[in-house]
N, C-alpha and C positions, 0 to 999 in steps of 0.2 A: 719405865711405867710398869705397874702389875700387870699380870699373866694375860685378865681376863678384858683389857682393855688393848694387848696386842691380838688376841685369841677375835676379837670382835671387830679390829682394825683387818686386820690377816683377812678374812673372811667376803667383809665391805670391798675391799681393793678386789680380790678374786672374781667378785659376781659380777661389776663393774668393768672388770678389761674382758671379763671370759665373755660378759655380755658386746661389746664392743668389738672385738673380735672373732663373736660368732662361733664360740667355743661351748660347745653343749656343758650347763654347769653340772659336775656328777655328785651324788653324795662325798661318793669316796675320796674326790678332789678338794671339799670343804673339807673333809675328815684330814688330809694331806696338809692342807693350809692351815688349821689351827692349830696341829703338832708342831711345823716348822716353825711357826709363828713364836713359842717360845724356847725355841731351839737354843739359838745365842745364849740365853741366862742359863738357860740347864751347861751346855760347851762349859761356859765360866764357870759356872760352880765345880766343875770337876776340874778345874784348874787354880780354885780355891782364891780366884781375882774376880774382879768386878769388870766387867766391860775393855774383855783385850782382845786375844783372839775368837771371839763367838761371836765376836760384832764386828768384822773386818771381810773387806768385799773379797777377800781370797775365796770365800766360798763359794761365790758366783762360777769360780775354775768346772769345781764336780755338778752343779746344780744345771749349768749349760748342757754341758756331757750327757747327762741323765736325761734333759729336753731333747738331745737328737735321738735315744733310744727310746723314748717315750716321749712326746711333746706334752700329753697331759697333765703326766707328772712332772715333770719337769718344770713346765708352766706354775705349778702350783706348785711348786717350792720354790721359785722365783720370788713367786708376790709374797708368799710367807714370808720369807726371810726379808726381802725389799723393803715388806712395810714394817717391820719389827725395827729394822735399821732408821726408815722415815720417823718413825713415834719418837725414838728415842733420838734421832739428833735436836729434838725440839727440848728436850728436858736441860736441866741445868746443867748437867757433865757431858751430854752428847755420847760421838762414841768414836773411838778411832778407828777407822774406815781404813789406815793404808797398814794397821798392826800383823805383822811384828818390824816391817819395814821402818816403820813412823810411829811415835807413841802420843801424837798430839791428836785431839779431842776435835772432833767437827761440830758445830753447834748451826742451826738453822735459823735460830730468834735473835732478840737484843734480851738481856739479860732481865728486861722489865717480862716480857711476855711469855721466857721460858715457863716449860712445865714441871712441877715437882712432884715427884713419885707419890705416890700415898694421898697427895690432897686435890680439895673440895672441886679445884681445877683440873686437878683428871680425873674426876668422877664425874665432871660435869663432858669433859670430852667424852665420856664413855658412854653417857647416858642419852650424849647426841646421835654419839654412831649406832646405836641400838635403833636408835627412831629413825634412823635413815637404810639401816642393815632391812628389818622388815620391809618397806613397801619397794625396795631395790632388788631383795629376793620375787618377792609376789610379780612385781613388773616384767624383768628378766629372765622369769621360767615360764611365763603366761598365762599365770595360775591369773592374775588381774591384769584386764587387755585398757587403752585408755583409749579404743574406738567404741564406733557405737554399735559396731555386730556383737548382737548377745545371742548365738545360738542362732537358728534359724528365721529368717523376715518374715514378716507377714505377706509382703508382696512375692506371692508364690505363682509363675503362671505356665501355663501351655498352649502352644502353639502349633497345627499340623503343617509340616514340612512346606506339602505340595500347597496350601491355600494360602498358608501364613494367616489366617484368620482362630483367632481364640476360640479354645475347645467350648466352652460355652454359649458358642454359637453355632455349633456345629448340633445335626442329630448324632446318635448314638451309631447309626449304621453308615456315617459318612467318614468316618474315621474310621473305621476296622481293620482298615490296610495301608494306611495311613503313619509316616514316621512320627515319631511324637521329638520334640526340642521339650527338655525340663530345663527352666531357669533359675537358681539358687543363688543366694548369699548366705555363707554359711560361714561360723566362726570354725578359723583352721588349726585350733588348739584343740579340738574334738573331733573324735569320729561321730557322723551321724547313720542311721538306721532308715532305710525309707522303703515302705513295703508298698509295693506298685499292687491295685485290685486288677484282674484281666478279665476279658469277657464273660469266662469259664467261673468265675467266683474264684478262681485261684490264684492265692498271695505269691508273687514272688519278693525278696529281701534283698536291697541291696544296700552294703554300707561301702557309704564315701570314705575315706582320710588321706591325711597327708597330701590336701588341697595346696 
């Protein structure tokens, strides 16, 4: 398959297990995964062959190694290269997985539903993974949350410790000494800002995060 529909696979796969696994997704670990991602065809081309050693799971050997010294990274040269290997066993030649050992081709489809490099069929794969890459980053960094906390509730209330009876029932002079409970629902992909008025006119600020 072209670059930019391993570059867009690499990527998809990454935000999906890093989300799945609770793995903070970083710029620099996309930036990691769409390099490895066409790794393999660059390996080939400096060996002037098409799909031998650049696309065989030996590399898994140093790419492990590198996860116990960095799991990060390492992680994300996994899926890079993982998915680069996936895309392309679905194409018509596949790829030899066990080379230089074994020079025979893995293939994943029946020869009806293979994909062919260049066309309208993997551009239509690519143009699905683009539509699913977007709302899988957005979902998985918590830039777009799918509950219904937007920010702070409207049901905001207070309570005095000793009465348990709502501050709005209270005078102003029966609370002065008085614990206050503040009860929030607050969305935990934001830091919030909340400035308490005190008797004296004077603001204190407190910001909540990492609820």
């Amino acid at each position: 398959m072209r670059f930019y529909t391993h570059i867009a696979s690499g990527i998809l796969f990454y935000v999906i297990f890093a989300y799945l696994i609770n793995l903070n997704i970083a710029i620099f670990g996309i930036f990691v995964v769409g390099m490895i991602s066409v790794f393999p065809d660059l390996v080939d081309k400096l060996n002037f062959k098409h799909r031998t050693i650049g696309h065989s799971l030996i590399w898994l050997i140093p790419f492990v190694i590198i996860g116990f010294l960095n799991f990060g990274v390492g992680f994300a040269l996994l899926i890079g290269f993982l998915s680069h290997i996936f895309m392309d066993i679905m194409t018509w030649n596949g790829c030899p997985l066990l080379y230089p050992f074994s020079k025979v081709n893995f293939v994943a489809l029946n020869k009806r539903n293979r994909v062919k490099t260049g066309t309208a069929k993997e551009r239509a794969i690519f143009i699905f993974i683009l539509f699913m890459l977007v709302p899988t980053i957005l979902f998985s960094t918590g830039i777009v949350s799918v509950s219904n906390n937007s920010g702070l509730h409207n049901t905001i209330f207070a309570t005095g410790e000793a009465s348990g009876v709502p501050l709005n029932n209270h005078n102003r002079e029966d609370i002065t000494n008085e614990h206050i409970n503040l009860n929030f629902q607050i969305n935990s992909n934001t830091n919030k800002n909340i400035t308490v008025l005190k008797d004296s006119d004077n603001e204190t600020s407190f910001i909540i995060k990492d609820l």
